[in-house]
C-alpha positions as a Markdown table, in Angstrom:
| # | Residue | x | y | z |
|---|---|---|---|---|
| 1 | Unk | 18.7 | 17.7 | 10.1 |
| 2 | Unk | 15.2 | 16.1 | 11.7 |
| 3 | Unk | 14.5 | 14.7 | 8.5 |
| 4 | Unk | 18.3 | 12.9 | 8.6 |
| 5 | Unk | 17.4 | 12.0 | 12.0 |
| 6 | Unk | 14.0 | 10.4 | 11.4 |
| 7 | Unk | 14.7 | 8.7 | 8.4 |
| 8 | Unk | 17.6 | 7.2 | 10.0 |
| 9 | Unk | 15.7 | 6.2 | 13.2 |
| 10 | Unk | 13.2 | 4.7 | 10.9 |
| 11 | Unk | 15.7 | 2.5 | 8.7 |
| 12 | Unk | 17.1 | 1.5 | 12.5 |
| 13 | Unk | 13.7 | 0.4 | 13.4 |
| 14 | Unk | 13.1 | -1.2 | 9.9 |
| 15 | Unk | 16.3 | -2.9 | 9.8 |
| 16 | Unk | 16.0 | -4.1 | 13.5 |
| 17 | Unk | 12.4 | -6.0 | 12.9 |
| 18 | Unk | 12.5 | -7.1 | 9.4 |
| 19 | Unk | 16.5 | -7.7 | 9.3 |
| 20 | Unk | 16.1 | -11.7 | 8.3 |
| 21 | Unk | 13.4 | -11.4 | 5.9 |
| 22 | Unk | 15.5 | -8.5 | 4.0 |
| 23 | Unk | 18.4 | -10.7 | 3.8 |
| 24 | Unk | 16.7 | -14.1 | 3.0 |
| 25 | Unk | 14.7 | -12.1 | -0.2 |
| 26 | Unk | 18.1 | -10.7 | -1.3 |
| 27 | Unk | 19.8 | -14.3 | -0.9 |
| 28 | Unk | 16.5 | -15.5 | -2.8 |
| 29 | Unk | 17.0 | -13.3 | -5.4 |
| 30 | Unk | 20.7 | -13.5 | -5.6 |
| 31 | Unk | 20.3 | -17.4 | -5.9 |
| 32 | Unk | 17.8 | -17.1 | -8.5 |
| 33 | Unk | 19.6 | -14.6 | -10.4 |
| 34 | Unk | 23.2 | -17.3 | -10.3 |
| 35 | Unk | 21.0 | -20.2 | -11.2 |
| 36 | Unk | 19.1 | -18.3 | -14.1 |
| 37 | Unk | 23.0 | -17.0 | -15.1 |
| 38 | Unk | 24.9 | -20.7 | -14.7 |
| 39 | Unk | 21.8 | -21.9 | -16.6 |
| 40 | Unk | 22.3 | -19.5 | -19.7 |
| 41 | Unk | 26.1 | -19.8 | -19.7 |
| 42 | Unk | 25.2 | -23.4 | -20.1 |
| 43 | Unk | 22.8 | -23.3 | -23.1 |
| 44 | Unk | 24.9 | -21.2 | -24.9 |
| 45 | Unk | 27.7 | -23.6 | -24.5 |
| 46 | Unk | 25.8 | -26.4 | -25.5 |
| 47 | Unk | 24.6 | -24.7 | -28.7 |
| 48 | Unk | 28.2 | -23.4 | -30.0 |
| 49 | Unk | 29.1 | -27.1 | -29.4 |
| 50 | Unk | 26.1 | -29.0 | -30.5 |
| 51 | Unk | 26.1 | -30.5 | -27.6 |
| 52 | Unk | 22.4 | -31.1 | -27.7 |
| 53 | Unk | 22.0 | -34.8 | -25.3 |
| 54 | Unk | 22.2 | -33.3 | -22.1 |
| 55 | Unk | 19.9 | -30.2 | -22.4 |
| 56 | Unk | 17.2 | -31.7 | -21.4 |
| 57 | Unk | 18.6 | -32.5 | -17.9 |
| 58 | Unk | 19.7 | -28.6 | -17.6 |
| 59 | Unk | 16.6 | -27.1 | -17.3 |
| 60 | Unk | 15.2 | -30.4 | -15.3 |
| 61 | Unk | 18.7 | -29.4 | -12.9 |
| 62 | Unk | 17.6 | -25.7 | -13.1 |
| 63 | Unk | 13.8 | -25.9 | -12.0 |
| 64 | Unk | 14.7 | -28.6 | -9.3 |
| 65 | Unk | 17.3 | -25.3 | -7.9 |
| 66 | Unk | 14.8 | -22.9 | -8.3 |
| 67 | Unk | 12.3 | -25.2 | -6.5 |
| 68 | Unk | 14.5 | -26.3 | -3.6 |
| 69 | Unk | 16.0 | -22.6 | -3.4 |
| 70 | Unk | 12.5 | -21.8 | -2.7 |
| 71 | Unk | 11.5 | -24.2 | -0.6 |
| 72 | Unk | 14.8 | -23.4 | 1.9 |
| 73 | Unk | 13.2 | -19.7 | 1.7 |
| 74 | Unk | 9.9 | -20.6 | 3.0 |
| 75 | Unk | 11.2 | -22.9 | 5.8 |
| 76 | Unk | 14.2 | -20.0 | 6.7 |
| 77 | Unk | 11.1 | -17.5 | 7.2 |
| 78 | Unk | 9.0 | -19.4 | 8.9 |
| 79 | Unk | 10.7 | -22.0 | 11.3 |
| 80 | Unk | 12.1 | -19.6 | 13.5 |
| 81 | Unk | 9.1 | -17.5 | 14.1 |
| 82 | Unk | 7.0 | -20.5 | 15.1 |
| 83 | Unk | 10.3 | -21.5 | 17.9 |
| 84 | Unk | 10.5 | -18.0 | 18.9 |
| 85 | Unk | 6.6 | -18.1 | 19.8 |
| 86 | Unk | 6.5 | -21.6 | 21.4 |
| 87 | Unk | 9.5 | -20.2 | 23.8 |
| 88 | Unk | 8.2 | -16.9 | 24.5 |
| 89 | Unk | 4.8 | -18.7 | 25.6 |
| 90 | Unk | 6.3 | -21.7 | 27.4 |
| 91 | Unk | 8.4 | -18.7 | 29.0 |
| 92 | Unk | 5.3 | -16.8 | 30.3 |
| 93 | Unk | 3.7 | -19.9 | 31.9 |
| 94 | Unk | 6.3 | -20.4 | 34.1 |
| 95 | Unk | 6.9 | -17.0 | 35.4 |
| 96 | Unk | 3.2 | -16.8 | 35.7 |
| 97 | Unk | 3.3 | -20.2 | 37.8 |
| 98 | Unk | 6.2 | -18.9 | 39.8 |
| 99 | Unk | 4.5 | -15.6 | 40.6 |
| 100 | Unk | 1.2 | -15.6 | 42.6 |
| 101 | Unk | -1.3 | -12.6 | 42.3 |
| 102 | Unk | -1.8 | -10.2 | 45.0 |
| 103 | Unk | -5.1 | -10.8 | 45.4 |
| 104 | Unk | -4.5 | -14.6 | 46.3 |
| 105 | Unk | -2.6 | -13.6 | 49.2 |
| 106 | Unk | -4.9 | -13.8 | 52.2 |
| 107 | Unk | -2.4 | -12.2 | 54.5 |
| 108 | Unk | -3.0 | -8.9 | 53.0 |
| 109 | Unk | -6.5 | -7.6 | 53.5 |
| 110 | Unk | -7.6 | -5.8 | 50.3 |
| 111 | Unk | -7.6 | -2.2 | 50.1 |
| 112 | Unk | -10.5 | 0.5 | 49.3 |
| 113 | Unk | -11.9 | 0.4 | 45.8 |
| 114 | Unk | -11.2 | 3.5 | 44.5 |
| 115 | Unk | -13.6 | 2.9 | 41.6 |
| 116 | Unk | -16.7 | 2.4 | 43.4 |
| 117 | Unk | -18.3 | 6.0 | 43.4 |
| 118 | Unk | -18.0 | 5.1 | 39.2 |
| 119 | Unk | -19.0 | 1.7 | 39.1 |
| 120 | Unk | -22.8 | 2.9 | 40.8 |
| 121 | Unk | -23.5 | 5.6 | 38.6 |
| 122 | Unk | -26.7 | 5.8 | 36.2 |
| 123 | Unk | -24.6 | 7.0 | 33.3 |
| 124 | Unk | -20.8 | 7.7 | 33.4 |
| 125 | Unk | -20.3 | 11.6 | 32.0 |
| 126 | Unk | -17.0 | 13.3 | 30.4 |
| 127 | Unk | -15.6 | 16.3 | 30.3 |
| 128 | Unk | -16.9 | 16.8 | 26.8 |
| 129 | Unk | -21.0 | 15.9 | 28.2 |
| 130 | Unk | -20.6 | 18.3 | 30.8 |
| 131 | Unk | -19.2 | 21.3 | 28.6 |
| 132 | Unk | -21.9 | 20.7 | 26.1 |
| 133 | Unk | -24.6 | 20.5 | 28.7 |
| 134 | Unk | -23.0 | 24.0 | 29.8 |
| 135 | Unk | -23.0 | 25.4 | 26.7 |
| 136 | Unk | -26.7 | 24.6 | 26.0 |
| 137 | Unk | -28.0 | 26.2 | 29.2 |
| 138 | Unk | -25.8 | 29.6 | 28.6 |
| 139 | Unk | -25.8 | 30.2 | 24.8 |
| 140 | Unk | -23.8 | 33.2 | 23.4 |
């Protein structure tokens, strides 16, 4: 049952984040799959019929879809990420120009510094230096 449970969480998360790049590549792929099939159905036609003048111009038709499908794939996955950023930032400005730190207030003396003791000490020690240091002066 946790393995249910994460796997689903996980494909939740997945689809969450990467939902518009899943379904742009399947649309891609979809398209290129139609134009590679309408292309074919095509060629075949034109060979049972000997209908050989416009060939030419189906696989000029077919690389110009493939290259504008494309193209519209790049600019789907890519436009909106570059708006999304230029809000986000342009919204962070402003509630950082509406807000003003608490330290620029001069109405409110500042408090103790509760890092001082650390910030004049030689050499800052953790709980690992010290255990070593007691294991080296009271070997087993």
């Amino acid at each position: 049952m946790f393995r249910f449970l994460a796997k689903s969480a996980l494909a939740t998360v997945v689809w969450k984040r990467y939902r518009r790049p899943i379904g742009s590549t399947l649309a891609l792929f979809i398209s290129y799959f139609f134009i590679a099939m309408v292309h074919s159905d095509y060629v075949a036609w034109a060979t049972t019929t000997a209908e050989h003048g416009h060939l030419w111009a189906s696989f000029v038709v077919k690389w110009l879809a493939l290259i504008g499908v494309s193209i519209l794939y790049y600019w789907f996955n890519t436009r909106p990420l570059a708006q999304t950023n230029n809000t986000t930032e342009s919204a962070a400005k402003k509630s950082k120009s509406r807000r003003k730190p608490a330290s620029a207030n001069p109405d409110i003396p500042p408090g103790p510094d509760p890092f001082a003791t650390i910030r004049t000490k030689d050499k800052l020690r953790s709980r690992a230096d010290v255990a070593m240091d007691q294991n080296k002066q009271n070997p087993l």
